[in-house]
FIBAVEX-801367 format. One line per 10 residues: their letters; for each residue x, y, z of N, C-alpha, C, CB. Coordinates in steps of 0.02 Angstrom, whole numbers. Atoms other than C-alpha are relative to their C-alpha. Glycine has a CB too. Layout:
! FIBAVEX-801367
a) X/Y/Z/X/Y/Z/X/Y/Z/X/Y/Z  ...;
***
This chain:
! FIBAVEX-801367
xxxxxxxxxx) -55/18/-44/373/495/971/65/-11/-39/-17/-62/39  -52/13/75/501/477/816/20/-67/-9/76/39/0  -4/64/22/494/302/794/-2/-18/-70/-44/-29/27  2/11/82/540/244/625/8/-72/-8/61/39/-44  -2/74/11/531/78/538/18/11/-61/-64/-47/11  -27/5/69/648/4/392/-41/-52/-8/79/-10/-15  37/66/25/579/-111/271/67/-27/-68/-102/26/-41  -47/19/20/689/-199/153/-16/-64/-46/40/-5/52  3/99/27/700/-392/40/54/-11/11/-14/-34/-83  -77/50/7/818/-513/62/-22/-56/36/80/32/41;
xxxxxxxxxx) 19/43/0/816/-684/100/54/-29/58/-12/-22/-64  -31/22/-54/864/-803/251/2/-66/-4/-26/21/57  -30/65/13/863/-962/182/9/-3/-83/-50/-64/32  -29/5/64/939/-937/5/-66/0/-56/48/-71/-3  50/-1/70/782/-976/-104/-88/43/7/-16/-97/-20  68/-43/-18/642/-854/-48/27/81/9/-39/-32/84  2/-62/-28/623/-677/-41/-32/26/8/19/31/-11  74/5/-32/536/-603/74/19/68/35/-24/-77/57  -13/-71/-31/489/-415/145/37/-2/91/-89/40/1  -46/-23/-76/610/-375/321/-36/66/46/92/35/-26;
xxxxxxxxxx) 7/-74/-23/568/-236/434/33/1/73/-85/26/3  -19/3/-77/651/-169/600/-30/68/25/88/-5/16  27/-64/-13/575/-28/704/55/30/40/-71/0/37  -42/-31/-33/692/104/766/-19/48/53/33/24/-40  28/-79/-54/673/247/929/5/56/-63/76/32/88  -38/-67/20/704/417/885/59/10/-10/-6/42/36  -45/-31/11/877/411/897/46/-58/-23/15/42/53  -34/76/59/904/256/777/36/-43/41/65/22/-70  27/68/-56/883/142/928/-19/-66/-31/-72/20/43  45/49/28/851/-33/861/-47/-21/53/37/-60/-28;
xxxxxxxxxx) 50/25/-93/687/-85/983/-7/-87/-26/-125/57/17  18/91/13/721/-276/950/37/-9/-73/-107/-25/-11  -5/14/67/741/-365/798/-23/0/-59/6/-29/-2  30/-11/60/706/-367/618/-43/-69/3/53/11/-65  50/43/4/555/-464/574/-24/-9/-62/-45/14/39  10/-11/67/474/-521/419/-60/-3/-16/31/-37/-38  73/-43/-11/324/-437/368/-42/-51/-41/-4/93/-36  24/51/23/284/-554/216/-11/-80/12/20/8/-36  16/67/-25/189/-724/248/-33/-35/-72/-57/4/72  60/30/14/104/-839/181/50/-55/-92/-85/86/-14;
xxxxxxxxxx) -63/36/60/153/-961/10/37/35/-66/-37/-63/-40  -16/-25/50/214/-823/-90/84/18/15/-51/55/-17  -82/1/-19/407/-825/-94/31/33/-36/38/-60/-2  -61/-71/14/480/-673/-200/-62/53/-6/65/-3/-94  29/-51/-33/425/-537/-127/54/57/-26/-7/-14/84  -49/-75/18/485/-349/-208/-16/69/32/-6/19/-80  0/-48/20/499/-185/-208/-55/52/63/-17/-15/-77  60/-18/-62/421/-130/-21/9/65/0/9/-31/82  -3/-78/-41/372/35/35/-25/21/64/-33/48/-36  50/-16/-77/294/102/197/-18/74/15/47/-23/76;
xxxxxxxxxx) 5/-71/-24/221/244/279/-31/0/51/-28/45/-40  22/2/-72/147/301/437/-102/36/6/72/64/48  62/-14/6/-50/314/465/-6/47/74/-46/-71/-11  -8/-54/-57/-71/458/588/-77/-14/43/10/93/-38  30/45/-7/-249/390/631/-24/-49/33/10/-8/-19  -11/59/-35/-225/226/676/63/-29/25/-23/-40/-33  -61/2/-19/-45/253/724/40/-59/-38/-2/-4/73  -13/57/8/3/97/626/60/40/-50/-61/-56/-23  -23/-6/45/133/93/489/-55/-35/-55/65/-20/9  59/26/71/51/33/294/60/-21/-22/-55/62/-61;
xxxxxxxxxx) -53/37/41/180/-82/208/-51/-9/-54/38/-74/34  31/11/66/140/-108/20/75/-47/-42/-27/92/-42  -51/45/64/242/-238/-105/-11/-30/-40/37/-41/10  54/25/52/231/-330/-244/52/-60/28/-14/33/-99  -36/53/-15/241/-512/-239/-32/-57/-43/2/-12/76  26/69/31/235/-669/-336/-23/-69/48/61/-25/-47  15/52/-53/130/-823/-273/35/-55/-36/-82/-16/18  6/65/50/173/-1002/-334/-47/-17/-50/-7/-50/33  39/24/43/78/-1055/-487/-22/46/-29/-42/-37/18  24/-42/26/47/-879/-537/73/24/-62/-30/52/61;
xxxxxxxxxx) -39/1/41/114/-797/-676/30/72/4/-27/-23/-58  17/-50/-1/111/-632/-660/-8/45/93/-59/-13/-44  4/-40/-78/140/-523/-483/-42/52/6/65/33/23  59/-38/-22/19/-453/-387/37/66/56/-61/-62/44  -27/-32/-39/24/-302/-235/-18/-20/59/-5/55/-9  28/14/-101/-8/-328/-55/41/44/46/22/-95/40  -18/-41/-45/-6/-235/79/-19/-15/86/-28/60/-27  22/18/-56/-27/-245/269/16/69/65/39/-75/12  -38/-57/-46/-25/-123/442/30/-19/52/-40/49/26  -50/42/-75/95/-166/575/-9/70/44/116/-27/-18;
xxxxxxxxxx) 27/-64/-57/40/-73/751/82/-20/31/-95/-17/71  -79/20/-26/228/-39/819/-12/2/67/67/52/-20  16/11/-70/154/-56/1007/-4/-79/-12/-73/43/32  21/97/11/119/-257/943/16/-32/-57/-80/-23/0  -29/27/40/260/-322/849/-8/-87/-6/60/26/13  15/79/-25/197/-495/907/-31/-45/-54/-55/-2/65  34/25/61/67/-516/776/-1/48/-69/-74/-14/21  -15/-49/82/92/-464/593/-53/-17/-34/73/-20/-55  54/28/47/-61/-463/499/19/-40/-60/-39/54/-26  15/39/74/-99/-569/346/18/55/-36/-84/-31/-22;
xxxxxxxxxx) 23/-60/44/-57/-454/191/-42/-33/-45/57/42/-39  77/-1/29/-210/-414/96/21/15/-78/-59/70/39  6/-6/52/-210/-409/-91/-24/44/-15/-17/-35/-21  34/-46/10/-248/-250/-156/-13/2/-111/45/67/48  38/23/78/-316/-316/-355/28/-54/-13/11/46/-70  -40/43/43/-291/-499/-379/-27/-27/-37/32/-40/23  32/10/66/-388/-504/-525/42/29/-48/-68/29/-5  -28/-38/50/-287/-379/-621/75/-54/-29/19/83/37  -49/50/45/-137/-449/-726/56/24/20/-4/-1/-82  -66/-32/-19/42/-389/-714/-13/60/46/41/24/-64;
xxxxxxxxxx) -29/-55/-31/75/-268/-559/61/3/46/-46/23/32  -51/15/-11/205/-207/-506/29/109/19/30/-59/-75  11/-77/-32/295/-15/-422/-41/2/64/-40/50/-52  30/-43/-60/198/7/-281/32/75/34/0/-49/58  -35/-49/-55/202/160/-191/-94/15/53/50/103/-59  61/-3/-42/90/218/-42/19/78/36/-8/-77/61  17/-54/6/37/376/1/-66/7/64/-15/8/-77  57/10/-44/-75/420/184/-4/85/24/16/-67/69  36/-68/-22/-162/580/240/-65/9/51/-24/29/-64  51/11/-41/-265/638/373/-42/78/-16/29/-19/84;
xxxxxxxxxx) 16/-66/43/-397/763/319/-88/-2/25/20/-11/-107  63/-15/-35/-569/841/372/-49/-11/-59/-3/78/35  55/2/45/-710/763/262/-71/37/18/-12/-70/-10  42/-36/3/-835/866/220/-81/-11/-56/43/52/-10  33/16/44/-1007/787/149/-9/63/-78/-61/-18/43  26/-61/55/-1056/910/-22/-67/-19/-6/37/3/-82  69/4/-7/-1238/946/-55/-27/9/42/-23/-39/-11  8/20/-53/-1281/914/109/-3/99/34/67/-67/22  21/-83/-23/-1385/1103/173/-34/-21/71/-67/52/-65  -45/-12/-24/-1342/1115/309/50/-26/-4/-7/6/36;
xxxxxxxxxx) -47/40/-13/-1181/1076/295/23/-35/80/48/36/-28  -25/13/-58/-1119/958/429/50/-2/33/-9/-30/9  -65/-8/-26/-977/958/554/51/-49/-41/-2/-15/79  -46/43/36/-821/901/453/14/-61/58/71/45/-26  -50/65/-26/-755/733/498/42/-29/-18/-18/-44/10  -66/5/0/-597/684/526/-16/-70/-41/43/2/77  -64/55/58/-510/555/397/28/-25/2/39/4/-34  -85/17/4/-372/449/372/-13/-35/-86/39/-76/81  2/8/75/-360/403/166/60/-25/12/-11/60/-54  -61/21/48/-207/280/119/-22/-12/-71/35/-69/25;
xxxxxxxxxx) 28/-6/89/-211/305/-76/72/-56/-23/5/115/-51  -26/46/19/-110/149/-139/13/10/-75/-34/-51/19  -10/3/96/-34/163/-350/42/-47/0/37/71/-49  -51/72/37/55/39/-450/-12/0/-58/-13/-81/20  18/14/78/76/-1/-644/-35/-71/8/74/-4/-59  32/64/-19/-19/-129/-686/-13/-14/-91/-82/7/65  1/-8/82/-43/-203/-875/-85/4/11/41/-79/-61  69/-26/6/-193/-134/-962/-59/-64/-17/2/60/-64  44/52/35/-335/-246/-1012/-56/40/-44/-38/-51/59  45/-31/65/-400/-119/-1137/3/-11/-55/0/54/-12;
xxxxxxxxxx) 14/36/68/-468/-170/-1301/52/67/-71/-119/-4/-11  -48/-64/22/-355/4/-1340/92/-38/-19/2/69/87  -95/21/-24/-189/-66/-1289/4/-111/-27/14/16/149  -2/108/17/-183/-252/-1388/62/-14/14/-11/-42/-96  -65/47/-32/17/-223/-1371/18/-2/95/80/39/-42  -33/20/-72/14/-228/-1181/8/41/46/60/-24/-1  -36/-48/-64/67/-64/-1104/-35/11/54/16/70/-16  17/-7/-87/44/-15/-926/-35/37/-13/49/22/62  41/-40/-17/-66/87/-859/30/32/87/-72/-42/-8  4/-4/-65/-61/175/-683/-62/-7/39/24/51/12;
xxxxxxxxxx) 67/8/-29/-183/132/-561/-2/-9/67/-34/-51/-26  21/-7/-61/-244/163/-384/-57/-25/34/-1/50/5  75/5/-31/-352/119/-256/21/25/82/-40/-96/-7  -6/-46/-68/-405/233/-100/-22/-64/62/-70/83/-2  34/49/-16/-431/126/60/1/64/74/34/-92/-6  18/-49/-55/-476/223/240/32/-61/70/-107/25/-2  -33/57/-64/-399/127/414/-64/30/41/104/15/46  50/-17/-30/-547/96/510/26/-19/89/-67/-41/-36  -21/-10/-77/-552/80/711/37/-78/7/-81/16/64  -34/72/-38/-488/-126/713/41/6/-50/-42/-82/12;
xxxxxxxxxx) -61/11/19/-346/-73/613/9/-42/-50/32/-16/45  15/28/47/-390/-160/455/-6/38/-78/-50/-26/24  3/-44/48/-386/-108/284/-76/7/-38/54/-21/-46  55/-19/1/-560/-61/223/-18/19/-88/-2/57/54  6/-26/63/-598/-62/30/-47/63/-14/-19/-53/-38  53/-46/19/-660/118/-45/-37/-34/-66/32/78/-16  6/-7/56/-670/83/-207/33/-46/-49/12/53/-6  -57/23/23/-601/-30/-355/31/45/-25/-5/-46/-40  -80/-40/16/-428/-6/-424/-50/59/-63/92/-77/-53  27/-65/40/-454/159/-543/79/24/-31/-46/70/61;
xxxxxxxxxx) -26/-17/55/-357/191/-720/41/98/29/-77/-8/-67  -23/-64/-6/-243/349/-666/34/38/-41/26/3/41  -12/-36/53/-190/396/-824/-17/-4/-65/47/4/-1  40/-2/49/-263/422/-1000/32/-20/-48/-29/52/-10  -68/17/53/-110/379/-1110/-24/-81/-11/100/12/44  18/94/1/-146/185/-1188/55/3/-75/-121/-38/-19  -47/27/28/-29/212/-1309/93/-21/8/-13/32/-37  -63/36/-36/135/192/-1208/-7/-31/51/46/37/19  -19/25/-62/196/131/-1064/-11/41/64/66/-15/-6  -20/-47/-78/176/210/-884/24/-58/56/-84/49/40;
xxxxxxxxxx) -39/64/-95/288/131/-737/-2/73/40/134/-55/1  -35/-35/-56/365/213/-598/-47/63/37/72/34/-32  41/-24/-38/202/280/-501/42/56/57/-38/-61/29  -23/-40/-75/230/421/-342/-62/37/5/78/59/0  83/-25/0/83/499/-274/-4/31/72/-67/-73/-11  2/-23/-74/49/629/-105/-53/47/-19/73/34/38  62/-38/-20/-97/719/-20/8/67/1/-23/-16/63  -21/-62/-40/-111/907/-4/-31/-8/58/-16/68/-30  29/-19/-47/-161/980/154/-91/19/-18/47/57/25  66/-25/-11/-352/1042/184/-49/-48/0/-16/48/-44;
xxx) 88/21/-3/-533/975/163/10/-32/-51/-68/56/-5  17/47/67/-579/824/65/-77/-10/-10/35/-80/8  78/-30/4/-761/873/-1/-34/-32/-58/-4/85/-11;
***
C-alpha cells in the first residue's frame, strides 16, 4: 500500500536518547505522530535502521544501545505491525553476551525453502529470513589488540510476530588482523536450499 516509516534519535527531555519513528501513507502523509520505538532503562540509543518484512507485514527496527551500568553497547531490535501503533514491542537483544557492538544494519527476504537431501524432494516452503550484521569486538585468542570483527545472526518472523532465534551470532569475516566496521548486507532472489 506504500506506507513508509522514518526512524531517527533524538531526545525529548535533554538527557536521553532514544530511537523516534513516524509512519507515513504513500504520498508522505503523516498517519499520526512520531513515537518512540526504544524502551526500557537504556537511555542512548544509536544508529537505527529499519526495513519491511513482507511476511509478517511488520517493519524490523535494529539499533545499538547502551544500558546503565554497562560498559560497552549492545544491538536490539524490535517489529512494529503499522496496523497497531498502540503497542510497541519490548526490543529484544540480539547478543548480549558479546562485548562491544555497534553498526547495525538489517537486511529481510522472502524466499522458497527448499529441504536438501530430502528424495523426494518436497514442496518448497515459503520463508521470511531477517539476516541482522553489526561489528562487534572479537574475543579471539588471534586478535589480543581488539579489532572488530563482523557478525550476523539470521532470525525468521514467525506467525505471533516475534523474533525467533536461528542460530548464534556467526563470525562474517576471516580477517583478525584489522579492523572491520561499517557492515551492509542483502538477499538475492530465488531458493534458499
Amino acid at each position: 500500500d506504500g506506507r513508509f516509516l522514518a526512524v531517527w534519535t533524538g531526545s525529548e527531555d535533554g538527557t536521553s536518547t532514544q530511537v523516534f519513528a513516524r509512519l507515513f501513507d504513500a504520498s508522505a502523509s503523516p498517519l499520526g505522530p512520531h513515537f518512540m520505538v526504544s524502551s526500557g532503562p537504556c537511555t542512548q540509543n544509536y544508529s537505527p535502521q529499519v526495513a519491511w518484512t513482507e511476511d509478517s507485514a511488520k517493519f524490523v527496527i535494529v539499533w545499538e544501545r547502551l544500558c546503565p551500568g554497562d560498559f560497552f553497547a549492545e544491538i536490539a531490535a524490535t517489529l512494529l505491525d503499522p496496523d497497531d501503533l498502540t503497542t510497541i514491542p519490548e526490543p529484544m537483544p540480539l547478543a548480549p553476551d558479546m562485548e562491544e557492538s555497534f553498526s547495525p544494519v538489517v537486511a529481510t527476504a522472502h524466499l522458497l525453502a527448499v529441504p536438501a537431501g530430502v528424495d523426494p524432494p518436497p514442496a518448497p516452503q515459503e520463508e521470511h529470513i531477517i539476516l541482522f550484521l553489526w561489528a562487534a569486538t572479537s574475543n579471539s585468542a588471534d586478535a589480543a589488540d581488539g579489532p572488530y570483527d563482523i557478525v550476523g545472526r539470521r532470525y525468521t518472523a514467525d506467525d505471533l510476530g516475534l523474533l525467533a532465534f536461528d542460530a548464534a551470532p556467526v563470525a562474517m569475516t576471516t580477517i583478525t588482523r584489522f579492523e572491520q566496521n561499517s557492515p551492509a548486507g542483502a538477499f538475492s532472489t530465488g531458493r534458499l536450499l
